[in-house]
Backbone as JSON Lines, residues from 0, in Angstrom:
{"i":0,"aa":"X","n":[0.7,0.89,-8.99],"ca":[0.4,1.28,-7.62],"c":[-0.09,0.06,-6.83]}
{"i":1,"aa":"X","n":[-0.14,0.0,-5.47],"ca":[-0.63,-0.43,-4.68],"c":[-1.0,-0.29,-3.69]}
{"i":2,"aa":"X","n":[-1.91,-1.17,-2.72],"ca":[-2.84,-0.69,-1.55],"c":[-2.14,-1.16,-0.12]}
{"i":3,"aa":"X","n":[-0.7,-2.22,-0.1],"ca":[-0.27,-2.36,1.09],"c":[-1.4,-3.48,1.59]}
{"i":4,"aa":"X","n":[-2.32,-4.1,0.87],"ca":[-3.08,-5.21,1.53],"c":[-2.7,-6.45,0.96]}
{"i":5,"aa":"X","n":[-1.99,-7.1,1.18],"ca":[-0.78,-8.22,1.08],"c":[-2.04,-9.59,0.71]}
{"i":6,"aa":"X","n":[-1.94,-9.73,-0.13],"ca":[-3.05,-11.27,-0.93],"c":[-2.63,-12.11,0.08]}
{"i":7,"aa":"X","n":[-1.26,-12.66,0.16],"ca":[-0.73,-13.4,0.52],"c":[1.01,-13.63,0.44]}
{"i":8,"aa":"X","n":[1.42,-15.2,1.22],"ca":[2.93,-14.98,1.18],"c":[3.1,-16.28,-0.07]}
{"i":9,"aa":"X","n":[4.3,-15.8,-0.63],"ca":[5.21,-16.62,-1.45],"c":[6.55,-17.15,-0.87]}
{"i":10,"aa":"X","n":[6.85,-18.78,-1.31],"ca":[8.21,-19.29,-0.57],"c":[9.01,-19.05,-2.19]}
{"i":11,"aa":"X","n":[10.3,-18.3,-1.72],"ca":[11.68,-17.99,-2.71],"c":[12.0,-19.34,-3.35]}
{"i":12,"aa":"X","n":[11.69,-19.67,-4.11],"ca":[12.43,-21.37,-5.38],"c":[13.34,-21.54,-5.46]}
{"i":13,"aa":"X","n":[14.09,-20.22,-6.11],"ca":[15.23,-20.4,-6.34],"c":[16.24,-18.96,-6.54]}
{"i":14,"aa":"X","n":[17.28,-18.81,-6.42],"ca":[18.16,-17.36,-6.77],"c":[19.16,-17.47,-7.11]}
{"i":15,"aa":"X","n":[19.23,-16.55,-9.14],"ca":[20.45,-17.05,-9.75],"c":[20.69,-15.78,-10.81]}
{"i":16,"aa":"X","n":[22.12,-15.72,-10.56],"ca":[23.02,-14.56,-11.26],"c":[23.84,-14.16,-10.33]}
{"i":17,"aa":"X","n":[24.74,-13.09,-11.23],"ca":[25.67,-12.46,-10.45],"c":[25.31,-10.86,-10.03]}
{"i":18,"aa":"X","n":[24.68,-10.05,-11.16],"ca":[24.56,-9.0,-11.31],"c":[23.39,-8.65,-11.11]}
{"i":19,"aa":"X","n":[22.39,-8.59,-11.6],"ca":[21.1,-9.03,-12.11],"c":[20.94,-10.29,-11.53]}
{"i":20,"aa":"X","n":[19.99,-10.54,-10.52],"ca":[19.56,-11.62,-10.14],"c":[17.98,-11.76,-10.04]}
{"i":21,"aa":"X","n":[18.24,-13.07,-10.97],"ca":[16.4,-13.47,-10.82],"c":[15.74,-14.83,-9.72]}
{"i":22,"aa":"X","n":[14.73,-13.78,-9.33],"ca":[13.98,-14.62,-8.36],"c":[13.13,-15.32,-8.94]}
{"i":23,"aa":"X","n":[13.17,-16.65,-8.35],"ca":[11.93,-17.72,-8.61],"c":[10.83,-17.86,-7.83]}
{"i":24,"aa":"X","n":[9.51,-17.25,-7.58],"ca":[8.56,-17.04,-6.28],"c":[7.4,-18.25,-6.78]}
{"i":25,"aa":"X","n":[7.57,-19.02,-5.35],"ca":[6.39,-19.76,-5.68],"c":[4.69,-19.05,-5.39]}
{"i":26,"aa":"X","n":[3.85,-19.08,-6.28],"ca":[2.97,-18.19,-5.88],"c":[1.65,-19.3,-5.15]}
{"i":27,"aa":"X","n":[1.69,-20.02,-5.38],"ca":[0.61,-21.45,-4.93],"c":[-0.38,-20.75,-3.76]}
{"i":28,"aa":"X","n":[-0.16,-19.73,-2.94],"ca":[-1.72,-19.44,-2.44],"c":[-1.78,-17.83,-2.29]}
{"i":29,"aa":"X","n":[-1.67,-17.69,-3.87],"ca":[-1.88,-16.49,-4.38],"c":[-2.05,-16.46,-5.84]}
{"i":30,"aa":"X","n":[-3.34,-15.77,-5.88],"ca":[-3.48,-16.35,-8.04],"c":[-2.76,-15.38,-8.74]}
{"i":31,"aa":"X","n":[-2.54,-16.31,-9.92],"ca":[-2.09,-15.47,-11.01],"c":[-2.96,-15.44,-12.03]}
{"i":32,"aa":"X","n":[-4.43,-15.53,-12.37],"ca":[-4.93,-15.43,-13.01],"c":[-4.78,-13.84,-13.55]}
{"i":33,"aa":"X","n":[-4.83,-14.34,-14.63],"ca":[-4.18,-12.71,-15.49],"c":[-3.57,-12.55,-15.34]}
{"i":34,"aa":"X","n":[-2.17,-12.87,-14.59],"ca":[-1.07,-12.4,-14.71],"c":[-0.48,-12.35,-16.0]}
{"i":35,"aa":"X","n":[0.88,-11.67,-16.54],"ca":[1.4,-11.61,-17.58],"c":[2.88,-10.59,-17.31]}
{"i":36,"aa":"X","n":[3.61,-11.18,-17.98],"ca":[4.8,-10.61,-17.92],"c":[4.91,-9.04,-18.74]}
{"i":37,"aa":"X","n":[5.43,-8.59,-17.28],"ca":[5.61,-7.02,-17.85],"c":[4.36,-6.17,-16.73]}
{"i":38,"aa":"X","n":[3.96,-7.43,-16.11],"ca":[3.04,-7.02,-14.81],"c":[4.46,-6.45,-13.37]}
{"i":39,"aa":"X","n":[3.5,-5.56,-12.89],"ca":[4.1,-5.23,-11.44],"c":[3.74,-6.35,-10.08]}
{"i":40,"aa":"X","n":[4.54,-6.68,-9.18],"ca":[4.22,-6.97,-8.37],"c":[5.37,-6.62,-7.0]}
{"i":41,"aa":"X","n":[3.97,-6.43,-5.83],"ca":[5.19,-6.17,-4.99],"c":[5.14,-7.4,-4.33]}
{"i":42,"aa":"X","n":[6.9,-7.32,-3.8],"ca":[7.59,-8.67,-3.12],"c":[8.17,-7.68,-2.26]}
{"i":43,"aa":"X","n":[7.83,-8.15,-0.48],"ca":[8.02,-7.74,0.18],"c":[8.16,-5.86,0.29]}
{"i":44,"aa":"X","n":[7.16,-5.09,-0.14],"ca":[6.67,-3.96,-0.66],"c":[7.52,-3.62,-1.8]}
{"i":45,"aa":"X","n":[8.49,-4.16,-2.6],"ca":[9.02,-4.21,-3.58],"c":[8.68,-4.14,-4.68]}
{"i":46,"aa":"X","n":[8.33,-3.12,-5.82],"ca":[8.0,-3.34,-6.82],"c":[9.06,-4.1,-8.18]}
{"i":47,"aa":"X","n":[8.9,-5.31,-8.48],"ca":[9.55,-5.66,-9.28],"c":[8.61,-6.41,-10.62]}
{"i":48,"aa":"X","n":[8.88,-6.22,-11.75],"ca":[8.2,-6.74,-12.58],"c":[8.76,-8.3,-13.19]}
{"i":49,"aa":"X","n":[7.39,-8.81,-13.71],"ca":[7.59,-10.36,-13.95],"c":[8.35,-10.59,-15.13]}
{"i":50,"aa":"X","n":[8.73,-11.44,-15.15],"ca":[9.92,-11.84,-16.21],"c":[9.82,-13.14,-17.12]}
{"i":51,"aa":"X","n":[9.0,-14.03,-16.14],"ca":[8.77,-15.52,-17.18],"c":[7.76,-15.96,-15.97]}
{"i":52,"aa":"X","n":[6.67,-16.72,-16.78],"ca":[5.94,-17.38,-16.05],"c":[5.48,-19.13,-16.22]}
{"i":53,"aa":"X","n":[5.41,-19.37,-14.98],"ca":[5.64,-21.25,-14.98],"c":[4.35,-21.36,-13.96]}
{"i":54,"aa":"X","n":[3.63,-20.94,-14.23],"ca":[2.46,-20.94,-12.51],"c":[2.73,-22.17,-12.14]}
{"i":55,"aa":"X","n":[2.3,-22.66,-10.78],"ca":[2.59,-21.26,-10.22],"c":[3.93,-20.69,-9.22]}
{"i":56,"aa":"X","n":[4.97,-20.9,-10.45],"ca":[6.28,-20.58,-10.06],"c":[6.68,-18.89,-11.41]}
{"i":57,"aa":"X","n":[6.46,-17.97,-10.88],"ca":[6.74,-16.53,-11.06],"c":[7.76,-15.83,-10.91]}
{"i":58,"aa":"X","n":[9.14,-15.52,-12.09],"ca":[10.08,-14.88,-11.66],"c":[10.03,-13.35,-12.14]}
{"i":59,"aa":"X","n":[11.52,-12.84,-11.58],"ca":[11.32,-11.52,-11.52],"c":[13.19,-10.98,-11.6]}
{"i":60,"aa":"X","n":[13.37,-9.87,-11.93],"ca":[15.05,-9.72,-11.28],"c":[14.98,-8.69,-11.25]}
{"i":61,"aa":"X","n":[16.29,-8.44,-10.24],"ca":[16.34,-7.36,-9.15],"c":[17.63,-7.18,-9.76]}
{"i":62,"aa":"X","n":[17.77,-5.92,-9.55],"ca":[19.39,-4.82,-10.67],"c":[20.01,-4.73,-8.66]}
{"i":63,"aa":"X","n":[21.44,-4.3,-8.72],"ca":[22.03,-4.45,-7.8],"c":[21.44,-3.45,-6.97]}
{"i":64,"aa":"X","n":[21.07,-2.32,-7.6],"ca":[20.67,-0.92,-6.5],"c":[19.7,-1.7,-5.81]}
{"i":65,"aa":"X","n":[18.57,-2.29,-5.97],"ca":[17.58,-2.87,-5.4],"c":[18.11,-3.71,-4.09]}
{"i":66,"aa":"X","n":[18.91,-4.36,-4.56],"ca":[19.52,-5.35,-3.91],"c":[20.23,-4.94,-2.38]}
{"i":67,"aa":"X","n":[20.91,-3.6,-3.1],"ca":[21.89,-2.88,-2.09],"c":[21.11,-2.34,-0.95]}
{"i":68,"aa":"X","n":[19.79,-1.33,-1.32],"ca":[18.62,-0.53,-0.73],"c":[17.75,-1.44,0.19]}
{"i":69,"aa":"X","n":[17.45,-2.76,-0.39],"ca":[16.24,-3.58,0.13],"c":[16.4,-4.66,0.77]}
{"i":70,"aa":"X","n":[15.61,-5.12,1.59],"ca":[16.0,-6.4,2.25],"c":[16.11,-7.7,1.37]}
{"i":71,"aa":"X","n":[15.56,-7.78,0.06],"ca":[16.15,-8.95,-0.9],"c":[17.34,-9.13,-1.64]}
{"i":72,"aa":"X","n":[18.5,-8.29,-1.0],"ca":[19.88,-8.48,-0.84],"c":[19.65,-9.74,0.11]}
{"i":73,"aa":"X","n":[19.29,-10.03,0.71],"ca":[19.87,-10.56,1.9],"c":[19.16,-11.75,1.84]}
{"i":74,"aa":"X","n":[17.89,-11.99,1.02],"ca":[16.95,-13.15,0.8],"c":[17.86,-14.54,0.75]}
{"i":75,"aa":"X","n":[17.22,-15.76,0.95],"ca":[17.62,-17.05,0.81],"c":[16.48,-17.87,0.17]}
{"i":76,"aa":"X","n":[16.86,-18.94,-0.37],"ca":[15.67,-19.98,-1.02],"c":[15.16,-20.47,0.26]}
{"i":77,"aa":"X","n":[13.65,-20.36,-0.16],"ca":[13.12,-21.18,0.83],"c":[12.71,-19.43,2.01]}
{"i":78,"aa":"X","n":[12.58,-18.51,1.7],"ca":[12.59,-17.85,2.66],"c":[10.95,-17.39,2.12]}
{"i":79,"aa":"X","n":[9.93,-17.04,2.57],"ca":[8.45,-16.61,2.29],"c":[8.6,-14.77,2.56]}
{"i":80,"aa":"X","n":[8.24,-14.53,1.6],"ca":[7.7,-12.48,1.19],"c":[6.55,-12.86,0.94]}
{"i":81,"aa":"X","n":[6.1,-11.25,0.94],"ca":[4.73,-10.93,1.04],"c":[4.48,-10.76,-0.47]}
{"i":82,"aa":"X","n":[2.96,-10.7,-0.91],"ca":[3.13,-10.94,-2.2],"c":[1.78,-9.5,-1.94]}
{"i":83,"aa":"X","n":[1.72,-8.98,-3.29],"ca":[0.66,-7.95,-3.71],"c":[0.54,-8.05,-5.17]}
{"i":84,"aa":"X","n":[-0.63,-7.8,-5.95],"ca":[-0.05,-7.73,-7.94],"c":[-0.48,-6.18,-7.45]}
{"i":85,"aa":"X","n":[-0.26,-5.68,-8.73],"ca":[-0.95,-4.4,-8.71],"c":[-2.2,-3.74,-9.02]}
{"i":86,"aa":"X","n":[-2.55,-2.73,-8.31],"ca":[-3.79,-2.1,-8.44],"c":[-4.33,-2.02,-9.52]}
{"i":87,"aa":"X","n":[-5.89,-2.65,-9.53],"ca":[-6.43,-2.42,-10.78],"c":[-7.54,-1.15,-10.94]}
{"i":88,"aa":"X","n":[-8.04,-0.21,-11.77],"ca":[-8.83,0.55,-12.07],"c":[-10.11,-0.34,-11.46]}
{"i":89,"aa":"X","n":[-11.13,0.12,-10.12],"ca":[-12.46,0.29,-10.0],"c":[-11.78,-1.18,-8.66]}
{"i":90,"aa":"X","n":[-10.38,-1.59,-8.11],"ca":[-10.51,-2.16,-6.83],"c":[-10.72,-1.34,-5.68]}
{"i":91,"aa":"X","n":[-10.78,-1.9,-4.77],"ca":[-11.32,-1.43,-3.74],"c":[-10.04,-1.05,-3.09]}
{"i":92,"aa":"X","n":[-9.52,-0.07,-2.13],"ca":[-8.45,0.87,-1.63],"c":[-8.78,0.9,-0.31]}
{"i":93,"aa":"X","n":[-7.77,-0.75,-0.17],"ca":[-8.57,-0.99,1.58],"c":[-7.24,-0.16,2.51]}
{"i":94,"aa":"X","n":[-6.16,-0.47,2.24],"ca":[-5.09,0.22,2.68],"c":[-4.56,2.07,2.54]}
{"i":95,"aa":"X","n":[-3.55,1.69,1.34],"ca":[-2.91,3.26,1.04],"c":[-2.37,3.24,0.06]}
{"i":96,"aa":"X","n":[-1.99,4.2,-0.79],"ca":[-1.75,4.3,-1.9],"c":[-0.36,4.37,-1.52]}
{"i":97,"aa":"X","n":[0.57,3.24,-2.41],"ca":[1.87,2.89,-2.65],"c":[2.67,2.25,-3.73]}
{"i":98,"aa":"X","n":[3.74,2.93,-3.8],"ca":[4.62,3.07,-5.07],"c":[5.64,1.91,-4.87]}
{"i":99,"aa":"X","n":[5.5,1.12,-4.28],"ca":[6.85,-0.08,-3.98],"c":[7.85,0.31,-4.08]}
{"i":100,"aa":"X","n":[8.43,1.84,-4.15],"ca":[9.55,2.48,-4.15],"c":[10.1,2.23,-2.81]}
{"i":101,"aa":"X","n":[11.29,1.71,-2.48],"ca":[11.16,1.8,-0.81],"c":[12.23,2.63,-0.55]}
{"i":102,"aa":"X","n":[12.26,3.21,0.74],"ca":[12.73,4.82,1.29],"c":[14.03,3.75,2.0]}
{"i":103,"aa":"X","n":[13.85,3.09,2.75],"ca":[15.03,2.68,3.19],"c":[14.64,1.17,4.08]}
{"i":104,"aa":"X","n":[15.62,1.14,4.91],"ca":[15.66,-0.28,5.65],"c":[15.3,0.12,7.01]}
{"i":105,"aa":"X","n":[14.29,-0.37,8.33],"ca":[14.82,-0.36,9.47],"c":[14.83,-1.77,10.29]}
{"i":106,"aa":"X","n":[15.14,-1.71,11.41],"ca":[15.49,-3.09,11.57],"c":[14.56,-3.16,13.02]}
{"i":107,"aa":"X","n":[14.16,-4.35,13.44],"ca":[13.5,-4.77,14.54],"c":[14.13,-4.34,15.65]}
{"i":108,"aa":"X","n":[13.74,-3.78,16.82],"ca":[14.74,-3.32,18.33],"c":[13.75,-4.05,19.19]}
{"i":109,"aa":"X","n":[12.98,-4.59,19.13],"ca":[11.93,-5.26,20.31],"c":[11.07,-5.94,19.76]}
{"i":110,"aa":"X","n":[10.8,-6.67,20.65],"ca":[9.2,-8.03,19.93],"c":[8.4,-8.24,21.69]}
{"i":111,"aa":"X","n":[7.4,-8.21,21.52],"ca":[6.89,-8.36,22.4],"c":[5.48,-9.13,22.15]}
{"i":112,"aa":"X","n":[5.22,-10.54,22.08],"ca":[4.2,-11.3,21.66],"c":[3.1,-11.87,22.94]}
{"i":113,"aa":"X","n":[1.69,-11.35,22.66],"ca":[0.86,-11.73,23.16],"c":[0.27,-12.89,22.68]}
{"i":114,"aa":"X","n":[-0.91,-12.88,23.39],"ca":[-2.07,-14.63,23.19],"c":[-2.3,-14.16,21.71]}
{"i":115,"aa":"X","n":[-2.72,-13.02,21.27],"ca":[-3.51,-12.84,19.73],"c":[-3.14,-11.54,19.14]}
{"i":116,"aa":"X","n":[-1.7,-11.08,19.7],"ca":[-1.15,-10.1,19.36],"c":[0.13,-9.81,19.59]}
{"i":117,"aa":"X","n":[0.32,-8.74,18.44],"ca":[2.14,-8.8,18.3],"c":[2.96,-7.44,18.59]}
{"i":118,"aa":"X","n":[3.81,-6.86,18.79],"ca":[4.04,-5.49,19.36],"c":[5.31,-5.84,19.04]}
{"i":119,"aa":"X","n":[5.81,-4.66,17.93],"ca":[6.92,-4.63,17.38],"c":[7.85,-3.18,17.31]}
{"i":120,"aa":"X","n":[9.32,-2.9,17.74],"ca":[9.58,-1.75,17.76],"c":[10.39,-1.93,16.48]}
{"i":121,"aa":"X","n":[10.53,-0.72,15.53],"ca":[11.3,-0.9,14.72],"c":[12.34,0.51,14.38]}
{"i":122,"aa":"X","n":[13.38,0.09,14.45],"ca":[14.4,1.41,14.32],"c":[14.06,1.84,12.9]}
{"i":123,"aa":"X","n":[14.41,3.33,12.85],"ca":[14.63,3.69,11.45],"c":[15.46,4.94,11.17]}
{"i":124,"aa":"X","n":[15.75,4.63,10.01],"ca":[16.77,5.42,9.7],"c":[16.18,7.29,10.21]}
{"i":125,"aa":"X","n":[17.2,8.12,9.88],"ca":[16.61,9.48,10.53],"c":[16.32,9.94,9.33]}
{"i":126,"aa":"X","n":[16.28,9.69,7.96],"ca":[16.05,10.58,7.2],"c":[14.49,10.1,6.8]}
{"i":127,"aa":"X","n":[14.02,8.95,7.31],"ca":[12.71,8.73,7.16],"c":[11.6,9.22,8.44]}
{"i":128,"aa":"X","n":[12.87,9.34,9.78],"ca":[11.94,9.37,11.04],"c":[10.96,10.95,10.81]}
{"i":129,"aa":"X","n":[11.33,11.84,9.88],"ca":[10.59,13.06,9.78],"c":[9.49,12.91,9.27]}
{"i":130,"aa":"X","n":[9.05,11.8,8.66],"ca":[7.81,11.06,7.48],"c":[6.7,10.44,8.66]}
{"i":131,"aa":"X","n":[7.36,10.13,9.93],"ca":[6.4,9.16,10.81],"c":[5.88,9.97,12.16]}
{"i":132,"aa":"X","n":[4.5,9.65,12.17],"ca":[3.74,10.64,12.49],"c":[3.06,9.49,13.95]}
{"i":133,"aa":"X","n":[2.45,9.33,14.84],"ca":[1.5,8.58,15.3],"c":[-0.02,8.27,14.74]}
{"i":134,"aa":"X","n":[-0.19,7.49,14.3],"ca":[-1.52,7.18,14.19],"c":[-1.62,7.23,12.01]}
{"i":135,"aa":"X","n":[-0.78,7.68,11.93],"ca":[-0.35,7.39,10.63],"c":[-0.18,6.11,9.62]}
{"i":136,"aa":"X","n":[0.21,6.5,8.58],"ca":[0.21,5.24,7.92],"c":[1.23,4.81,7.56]}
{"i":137,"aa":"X","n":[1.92,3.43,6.83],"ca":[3.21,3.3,7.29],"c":[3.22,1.95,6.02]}
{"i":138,"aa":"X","n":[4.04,1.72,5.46],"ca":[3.87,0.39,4.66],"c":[5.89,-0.78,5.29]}
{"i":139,"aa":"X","n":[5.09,-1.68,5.8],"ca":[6.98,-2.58,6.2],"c":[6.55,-3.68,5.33]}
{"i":140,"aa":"X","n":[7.72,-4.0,5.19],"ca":[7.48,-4.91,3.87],"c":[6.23,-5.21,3.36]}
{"i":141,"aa":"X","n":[5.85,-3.84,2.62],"ca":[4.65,-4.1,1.51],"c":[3.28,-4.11,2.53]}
{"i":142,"aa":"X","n":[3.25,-4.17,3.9],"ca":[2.0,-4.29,4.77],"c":[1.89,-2.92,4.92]}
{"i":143,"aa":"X","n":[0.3,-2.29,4.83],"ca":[0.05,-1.08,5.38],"c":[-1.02,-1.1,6.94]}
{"i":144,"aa":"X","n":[0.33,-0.43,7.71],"ca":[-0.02,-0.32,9.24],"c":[-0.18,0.71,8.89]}
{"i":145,"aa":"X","n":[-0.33,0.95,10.37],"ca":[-0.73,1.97,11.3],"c":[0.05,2.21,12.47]}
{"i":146,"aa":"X","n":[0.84,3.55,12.49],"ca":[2.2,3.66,13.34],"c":[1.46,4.01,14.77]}
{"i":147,"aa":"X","n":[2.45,2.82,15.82],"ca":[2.36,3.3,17.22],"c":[2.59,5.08,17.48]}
{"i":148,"aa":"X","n":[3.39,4.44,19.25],"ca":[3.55,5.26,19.71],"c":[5.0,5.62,18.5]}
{"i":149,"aa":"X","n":[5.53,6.36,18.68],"ca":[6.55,7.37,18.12],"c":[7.83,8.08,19.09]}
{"i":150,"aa":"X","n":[9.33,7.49,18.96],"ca":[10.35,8.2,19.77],"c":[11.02,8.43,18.89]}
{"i":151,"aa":"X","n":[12.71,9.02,19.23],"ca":[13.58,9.66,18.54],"c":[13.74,9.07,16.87]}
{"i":152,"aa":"X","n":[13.71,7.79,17.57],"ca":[14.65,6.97,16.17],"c":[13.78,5.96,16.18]}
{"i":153,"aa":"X","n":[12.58,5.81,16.01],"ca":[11.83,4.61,16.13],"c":[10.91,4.48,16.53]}
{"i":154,"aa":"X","n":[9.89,3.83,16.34],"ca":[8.38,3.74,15.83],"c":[7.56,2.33,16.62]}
{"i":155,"aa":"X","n":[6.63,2.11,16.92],"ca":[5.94,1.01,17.53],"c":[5.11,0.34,16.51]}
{"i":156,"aa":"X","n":[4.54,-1.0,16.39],"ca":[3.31,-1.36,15.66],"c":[2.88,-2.07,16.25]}
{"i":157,"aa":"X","n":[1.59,-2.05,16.5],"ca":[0.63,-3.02,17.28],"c":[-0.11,-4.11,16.39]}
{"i":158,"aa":"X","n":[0.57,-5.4,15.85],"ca":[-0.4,-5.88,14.78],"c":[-1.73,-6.89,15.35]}
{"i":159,"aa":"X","n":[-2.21,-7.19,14.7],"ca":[-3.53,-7.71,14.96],"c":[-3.25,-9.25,14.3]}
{"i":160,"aa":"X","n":[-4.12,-10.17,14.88],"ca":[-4.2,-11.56,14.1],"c":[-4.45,-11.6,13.05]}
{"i":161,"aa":"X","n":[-4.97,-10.65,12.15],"ca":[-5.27,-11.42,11.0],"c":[-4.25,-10.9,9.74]}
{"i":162,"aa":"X","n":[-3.21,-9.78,10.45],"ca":[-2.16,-9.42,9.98],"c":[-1.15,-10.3,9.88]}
{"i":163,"aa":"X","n":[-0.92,-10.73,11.24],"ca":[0.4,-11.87,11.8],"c":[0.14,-13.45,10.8]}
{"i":164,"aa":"X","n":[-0.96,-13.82,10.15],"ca":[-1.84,-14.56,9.86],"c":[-1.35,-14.74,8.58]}
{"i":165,"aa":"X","n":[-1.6,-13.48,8.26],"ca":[-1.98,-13.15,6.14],"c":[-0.45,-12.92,5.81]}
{"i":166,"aa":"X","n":[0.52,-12.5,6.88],"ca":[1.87,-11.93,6.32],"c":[3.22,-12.51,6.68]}
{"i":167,"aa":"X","n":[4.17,-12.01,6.7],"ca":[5.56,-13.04,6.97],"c":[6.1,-12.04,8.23]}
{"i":168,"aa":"X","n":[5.0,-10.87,8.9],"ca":[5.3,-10.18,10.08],"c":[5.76,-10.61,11.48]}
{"i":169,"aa":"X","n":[4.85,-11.8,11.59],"ca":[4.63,-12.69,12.58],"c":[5.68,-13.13,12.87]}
{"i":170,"aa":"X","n":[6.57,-13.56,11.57],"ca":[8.05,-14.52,12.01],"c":[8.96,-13.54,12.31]}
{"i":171,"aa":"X","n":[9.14,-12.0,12.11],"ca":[10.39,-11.36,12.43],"c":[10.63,-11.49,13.15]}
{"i":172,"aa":"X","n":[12.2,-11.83,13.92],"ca":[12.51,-11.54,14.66],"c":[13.73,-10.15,15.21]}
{"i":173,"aa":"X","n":[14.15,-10.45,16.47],"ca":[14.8,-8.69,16.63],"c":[15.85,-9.13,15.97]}
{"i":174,"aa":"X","n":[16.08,-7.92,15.52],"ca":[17.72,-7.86,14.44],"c":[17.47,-8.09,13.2]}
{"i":175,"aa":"X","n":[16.63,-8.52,12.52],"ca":[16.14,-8.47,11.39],"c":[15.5,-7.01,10.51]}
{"i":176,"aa":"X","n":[15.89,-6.91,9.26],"ca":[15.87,-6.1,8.68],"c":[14.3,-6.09,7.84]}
{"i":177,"aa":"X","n":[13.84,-4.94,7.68],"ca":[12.75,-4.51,7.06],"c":[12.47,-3.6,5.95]}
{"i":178,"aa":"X","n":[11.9,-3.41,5.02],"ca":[11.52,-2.62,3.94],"c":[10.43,-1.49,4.52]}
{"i":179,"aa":"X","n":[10.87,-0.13,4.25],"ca":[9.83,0.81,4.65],"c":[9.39,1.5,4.01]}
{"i":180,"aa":"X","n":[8.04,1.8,3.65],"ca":[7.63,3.18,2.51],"c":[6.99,4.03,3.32]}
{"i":181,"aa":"X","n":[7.15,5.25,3.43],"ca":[5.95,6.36,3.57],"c":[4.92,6.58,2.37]}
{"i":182,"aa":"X","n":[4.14,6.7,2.97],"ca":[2.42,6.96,1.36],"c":[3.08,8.32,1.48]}
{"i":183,"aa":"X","n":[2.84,8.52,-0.01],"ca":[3.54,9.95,-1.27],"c":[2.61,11.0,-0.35]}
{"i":184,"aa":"X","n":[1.38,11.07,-0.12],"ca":[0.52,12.22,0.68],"c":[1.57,12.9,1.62]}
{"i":185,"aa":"X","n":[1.96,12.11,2.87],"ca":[2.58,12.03,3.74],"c":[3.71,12.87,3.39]}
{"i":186,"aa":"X","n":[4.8,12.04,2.56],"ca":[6.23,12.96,2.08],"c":[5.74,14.29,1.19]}
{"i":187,"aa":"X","n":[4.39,14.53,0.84],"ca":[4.77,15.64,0.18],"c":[4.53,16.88,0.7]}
{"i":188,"aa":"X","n":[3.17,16.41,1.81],"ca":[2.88,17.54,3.26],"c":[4.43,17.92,3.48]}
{"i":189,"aa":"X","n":[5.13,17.1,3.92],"ca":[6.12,17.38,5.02],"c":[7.34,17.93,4.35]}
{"i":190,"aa":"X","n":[7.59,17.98,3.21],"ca":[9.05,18.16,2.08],"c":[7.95,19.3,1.56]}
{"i":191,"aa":"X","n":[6.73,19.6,1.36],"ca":[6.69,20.8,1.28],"c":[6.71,22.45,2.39]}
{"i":192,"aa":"X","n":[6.29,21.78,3.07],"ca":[6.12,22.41,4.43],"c":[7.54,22.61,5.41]}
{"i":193,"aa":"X","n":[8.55,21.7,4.81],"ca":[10.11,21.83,4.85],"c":[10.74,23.32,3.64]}
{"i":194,"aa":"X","n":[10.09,23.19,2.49],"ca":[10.29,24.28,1.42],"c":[10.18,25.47,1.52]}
{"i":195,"aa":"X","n":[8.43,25.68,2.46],"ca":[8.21,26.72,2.82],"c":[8.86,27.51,3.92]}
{"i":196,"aa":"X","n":[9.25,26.95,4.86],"ca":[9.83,27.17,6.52],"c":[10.98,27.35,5.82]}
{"i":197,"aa":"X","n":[12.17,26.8,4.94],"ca":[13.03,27.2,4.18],"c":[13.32,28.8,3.75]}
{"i":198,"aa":"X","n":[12.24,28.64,2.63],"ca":[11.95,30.29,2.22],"c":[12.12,31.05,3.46]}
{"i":199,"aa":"X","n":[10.92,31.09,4.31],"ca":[10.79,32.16,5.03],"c":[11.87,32.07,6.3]}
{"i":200,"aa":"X","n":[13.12,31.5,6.22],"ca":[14.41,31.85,6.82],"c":[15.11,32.21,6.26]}
């Protein structure tokens, strides 16, 4: 599990295979103390587990479904994700509880940058837009916001400096693709409460 509070970013080393492809993440301002292979970590809210370790160069590989579903299809060397390890028994649960499972992709439709703040619209798919609520919680690549305003097909985020700061949010630009999770609370209110309204038609 994880909390969506992003340690820090990692720059991509290197990317190699055909099928199965393993990532090389430099981790240099993010520890690996204790790390160990067969650990979770999320990359760009991605849960993928470690595979060989060189600190502080950390790989990992991604099976094609991953690839197909997530925005690290599309990764390049040299490109910086967000880094998280996973939740330990008795940390502190500054964010939301998250499964690095990701629901789908949406992509940037607006940027709007202030003196110390960032305002981002992001499309999303419709089978997630039933999950997003205002004032809710929201994980894009591995960061846990807090959802704007709310329209048909798409969602607002208002980030703060020390978000734009700590994460690789800051650099999106429009047309760029994103990783999205809803917290499990969220999908299970709403897919149950879909079950029930079901029944009673």
């Amino acid at each position: 599990m994880f909390t969506g509070i992003v340690a820090g970013t990692g720059e991509i080393s290197s990317i190699d295979g055909e099928e199965v492809i393993r990532f090389v993440i430099d981790f240099s301002t993010v520890s690996t103390d204790g790390l160990v292979t067969g650990a979770s970590v999320s990359i760009d809210g991605v849960c993928l587990t470690v595979v060989e370790i060189n600190s502080p160069k950390i790989s990992f590989d991604a099976i094609p479904e991953t690839l197909e579903k997530t925005s690290l299809g599309s990764k390049q060397v040299g490109d910086s994700v967000n880094l998280e390890r996973a939740l330990k028994m008795g940390d502190e649960l500054g964010g939301h509880l998250l499964s690095g499972h990701i629901m789908g992709m949406g992509k940037i439709s607006d940027r709007v940058e202030g003196d110390e703040n960032l305002d981002l619209m992001i499309e999303c798919p419709e089978k997630i837009m039933k999950f997003v609520q205002e004032k809710g919680y929201i994980a894009i690549d591995g960061i846990s916001l807090t959802i704007g305003e709310v329209n048909d097909d798409s969602f607002a985020l208002h980030l703060i400096p020390e978000t734009i700061s700590l994460t690789t949010i800051g650099s999106k630009n429009i047309g760029e693709s994103v990783n999205i999770e809803v917290d499990s609370m969220t999908q299970t209110i709403v897919t149950t409460v879909e079950r029930i309204l079901e029944a009673r038609s």
